[in-house]
N, C-alpha and C positions, 0 to 999 in steps of 0.2 A: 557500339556505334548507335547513336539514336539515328530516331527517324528523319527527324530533319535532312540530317545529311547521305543520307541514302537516294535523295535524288536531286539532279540540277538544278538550280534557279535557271528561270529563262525570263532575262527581262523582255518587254514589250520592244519594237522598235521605238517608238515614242521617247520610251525612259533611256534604249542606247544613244536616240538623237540628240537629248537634252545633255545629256553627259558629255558629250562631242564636243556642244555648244558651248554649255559652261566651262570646259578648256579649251581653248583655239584650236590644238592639235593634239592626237596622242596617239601611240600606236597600238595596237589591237588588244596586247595583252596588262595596260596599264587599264583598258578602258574595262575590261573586267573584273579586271582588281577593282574597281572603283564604284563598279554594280555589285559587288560581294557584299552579301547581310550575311551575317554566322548562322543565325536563323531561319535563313530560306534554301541552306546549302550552296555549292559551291557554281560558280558558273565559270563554265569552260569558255579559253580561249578557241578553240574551234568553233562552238555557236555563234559566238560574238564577231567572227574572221568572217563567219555564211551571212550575217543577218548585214552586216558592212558592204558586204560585195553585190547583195541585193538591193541595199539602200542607193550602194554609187550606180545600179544600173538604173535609177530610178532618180539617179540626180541629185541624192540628195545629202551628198557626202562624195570625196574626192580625195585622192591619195595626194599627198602632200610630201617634198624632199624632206629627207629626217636625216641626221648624223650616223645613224643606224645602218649596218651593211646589208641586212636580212631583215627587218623588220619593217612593217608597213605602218605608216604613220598618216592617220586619217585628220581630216578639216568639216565641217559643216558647210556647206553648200547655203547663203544667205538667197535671199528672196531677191528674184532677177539675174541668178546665177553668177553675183559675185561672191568672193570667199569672204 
């Protein structure tokens, strides 16, 4: 196992919010797939679940209906708090 992958990527909130942004919606674990570089190691859907629930207490992301029965499917929060 090299080293890279012996520990998590942890993107920024910044780079989770852009991600968000640049797809209207996705739910938690599409949105780490989607921060995953091979080379910076894997990022877990739990960081990415905490660092969401702390952005929507902060406004700046909001759970969204999803076809999904258990999955949470987040939106960007746009400026003047419409979606």
């Amino acid at each position: 196992m090299s080293a890279s992958t012996l520990f998590e990527h942890r993107p920024t909130d910044a780079e989770i919010l852009a991600c968000v942004r640049a797809h209207s919606r996705s739910v938690t674990a599409v949105i780490a797939s989607r921060l995953m570089k091979p080379e910076q190691g894997p990022v877990y859907t739990a960081f990415i679940l905490r660092r969401m629930k702390a952005m929507e207490k902060a406004g700046l992301v909001k759970r969204v209906k999803s076809s999904y029965a258990v999955q949470i499917c987040w939106s960007a929060v746009m400026e003047g708090g419409a979606s």
